[in-house]
C-alpha positions in Angstrom: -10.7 -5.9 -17.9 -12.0 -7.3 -15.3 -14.0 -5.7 -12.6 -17.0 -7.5 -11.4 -17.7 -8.9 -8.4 -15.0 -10.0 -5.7 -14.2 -13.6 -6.0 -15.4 -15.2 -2.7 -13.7 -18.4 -1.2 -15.6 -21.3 -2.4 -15.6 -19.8 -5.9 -12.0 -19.4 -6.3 -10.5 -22.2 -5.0 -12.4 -23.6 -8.7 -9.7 -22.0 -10.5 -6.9 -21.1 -7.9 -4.2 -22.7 -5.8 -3.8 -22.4 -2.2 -4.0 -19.0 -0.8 -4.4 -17.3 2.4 -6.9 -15.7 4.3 -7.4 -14.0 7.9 -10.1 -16.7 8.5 -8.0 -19.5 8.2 -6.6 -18.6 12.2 -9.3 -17.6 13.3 -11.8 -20.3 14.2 -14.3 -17.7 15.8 -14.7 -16.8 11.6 -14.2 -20.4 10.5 -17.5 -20.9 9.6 -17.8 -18.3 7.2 -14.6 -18.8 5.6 -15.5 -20.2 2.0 -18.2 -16.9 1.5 -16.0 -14.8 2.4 -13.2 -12.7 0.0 -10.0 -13.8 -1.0 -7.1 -11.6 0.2 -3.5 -11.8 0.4 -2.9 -12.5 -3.5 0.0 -11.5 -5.2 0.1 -9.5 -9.0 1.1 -12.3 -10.1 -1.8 -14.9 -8.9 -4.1 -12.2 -10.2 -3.0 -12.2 -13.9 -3.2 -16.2 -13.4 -6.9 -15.8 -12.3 -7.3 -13.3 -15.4 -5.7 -16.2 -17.8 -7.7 -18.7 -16.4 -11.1 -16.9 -16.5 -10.0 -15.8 -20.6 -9.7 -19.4 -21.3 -13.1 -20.4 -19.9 -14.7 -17.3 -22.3 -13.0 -18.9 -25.3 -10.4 -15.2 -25.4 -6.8 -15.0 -25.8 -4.6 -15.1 -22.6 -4.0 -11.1 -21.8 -0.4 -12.2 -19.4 2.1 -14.5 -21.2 3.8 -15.7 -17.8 7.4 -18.0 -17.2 9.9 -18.5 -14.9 11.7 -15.5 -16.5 8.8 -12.7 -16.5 5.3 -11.8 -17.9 5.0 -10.5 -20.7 1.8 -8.8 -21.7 -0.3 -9.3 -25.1 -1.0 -6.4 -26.2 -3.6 -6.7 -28.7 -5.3 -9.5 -27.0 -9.0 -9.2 -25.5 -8.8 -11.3 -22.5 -9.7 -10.4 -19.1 -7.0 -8.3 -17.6 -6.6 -6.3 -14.3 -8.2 -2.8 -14.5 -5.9 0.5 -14.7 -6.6 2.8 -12.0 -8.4 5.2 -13.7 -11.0 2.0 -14.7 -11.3 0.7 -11.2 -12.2 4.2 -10.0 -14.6 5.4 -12.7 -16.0 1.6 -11.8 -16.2 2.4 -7.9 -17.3 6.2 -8.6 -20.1 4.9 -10.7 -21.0 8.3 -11.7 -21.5 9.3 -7.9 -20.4 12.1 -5.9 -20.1 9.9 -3.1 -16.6 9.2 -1.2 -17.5 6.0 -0.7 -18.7 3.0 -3.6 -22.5 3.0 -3.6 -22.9 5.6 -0.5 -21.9 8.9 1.6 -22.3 6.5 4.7 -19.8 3.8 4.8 -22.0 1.4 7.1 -23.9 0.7 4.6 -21.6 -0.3 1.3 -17.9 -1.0 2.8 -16.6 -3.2 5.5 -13.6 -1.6 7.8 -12.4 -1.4 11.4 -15.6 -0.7 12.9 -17.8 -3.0 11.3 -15.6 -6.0 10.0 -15.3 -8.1 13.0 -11.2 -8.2 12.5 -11.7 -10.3 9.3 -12.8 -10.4 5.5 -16.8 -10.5 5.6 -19.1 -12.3 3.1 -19.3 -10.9 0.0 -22.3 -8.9 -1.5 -23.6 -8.6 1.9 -23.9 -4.6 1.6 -25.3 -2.4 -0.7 -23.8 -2.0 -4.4 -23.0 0.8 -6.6 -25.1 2.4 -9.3 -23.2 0.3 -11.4 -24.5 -3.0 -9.4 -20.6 -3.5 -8.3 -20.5 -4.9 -4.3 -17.6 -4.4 -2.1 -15.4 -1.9 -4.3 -15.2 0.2 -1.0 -13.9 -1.8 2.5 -12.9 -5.9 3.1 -9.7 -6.3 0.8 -7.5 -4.2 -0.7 -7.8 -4.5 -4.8 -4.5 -4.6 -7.8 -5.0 -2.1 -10.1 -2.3 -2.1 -13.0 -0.3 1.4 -12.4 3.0 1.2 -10.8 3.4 4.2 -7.9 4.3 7.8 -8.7 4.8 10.1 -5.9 5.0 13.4 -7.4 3.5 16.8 -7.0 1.2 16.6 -9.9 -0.1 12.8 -9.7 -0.4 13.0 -5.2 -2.6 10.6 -4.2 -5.4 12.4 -2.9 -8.0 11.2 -3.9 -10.3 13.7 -6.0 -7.9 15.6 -8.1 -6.4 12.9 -9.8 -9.6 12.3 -11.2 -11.7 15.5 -12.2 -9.4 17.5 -13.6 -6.4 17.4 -16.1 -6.3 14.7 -18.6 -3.5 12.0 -18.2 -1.9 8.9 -19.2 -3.9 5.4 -18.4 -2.6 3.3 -17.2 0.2 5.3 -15.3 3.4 2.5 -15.5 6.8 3.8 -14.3 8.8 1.0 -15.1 11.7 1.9 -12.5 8.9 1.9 -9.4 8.7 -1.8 -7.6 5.0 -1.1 -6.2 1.7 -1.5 -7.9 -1.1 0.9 -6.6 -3.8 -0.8 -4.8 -7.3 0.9 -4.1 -10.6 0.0 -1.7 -8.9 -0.4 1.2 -9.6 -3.4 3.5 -11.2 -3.9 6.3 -8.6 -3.3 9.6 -8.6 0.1 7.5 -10.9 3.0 9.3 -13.2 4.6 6.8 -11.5 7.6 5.1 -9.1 4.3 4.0 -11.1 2.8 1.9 
């Protein structure tokens, strides 16, 4: 799997096509463009990144991709997007906190009030336990479950992840929408 730090810019346009970003409109934020995250990416573009970084560690492509799908390799060992339940044990880090790395989201997420209307540089506020930046705020992150809305598996938060066991990763094959988590950062702070 693979969650580690955000790519920034400059470091993903190593292994990446063209992509967007809010800084590229914005010439007050210009400047800090290449340093800061990478946002607007589809699924897809993120299970090319995954590829790409397998090949460099000598591992088996996780996404067989073509015109007419992806399929995924099962038993292979490459670097794959995390499940949900791995990107928030990753955030959590063993904390009680709501936020990734602190109770206080000035110090560990960028959002509404402290973003400046655009992705920030990365690793610029404080980490988790785990020594993970940026989990909490700046850019929303794929996780690999597919959206259920039901009473038992609401998204709220805390429940879904103290109490009764469950499937990982949850895939619904009939729901169109992948769950995204850490909000972003024109999100206030109970969003991210």
């Amino acid at each position: 799997i693979y969650v580690g730090h955000e790519r920034e810019n400059l470091n993903f346009i190593k292994i990446s096509p063209p992509h967007e970003s809010s800084l590229e409109n914005n010439s007050k934020y210009m400047v800090n463009n290449m340093q800061n995250f990478n946002e607007r990416l589809s699924l897809l573009h993120c299970m090319q990144i995954c590829n790409k970084l397998s090949e460099w560690l000598g591992l088996e492509e996780r996404y067989r991709i073509s015109k007419r799908g992806v399929t995924i390799v099962e038993d292979s060992v490459g670097v794959r997007i995390p499940t949900e339940e791995e990107w928030m044990r990753a955030a959590k880090a063993g904390d009680p906190y709501v936020f990734s790395g602190s109770i206080n989201p000035k110090l560990c997420a960028w959002y509404e009030d402290n973003a400046n209307k655009a992705t920030a540089p990365v690793q610029k506020l404080q980490p988790n336990r785990l020594g993970l930046y940026d989990m909490s705020g700046n850019v929303y992150e794929w996780v690999w479950d597919t959206e259920i809305l039901d009473e038992e598996y609401e998204f709220t938060g805390e429940s879904k992840y103290t109490s009764k066991p469950r499937v990982d990763p949850i895939v619904d094959k009939s729901s169109p929408s992948r769950v995204v988590r850490g909000g972003g950062w024109s999100d206030g702070a109970q969003n991210t």
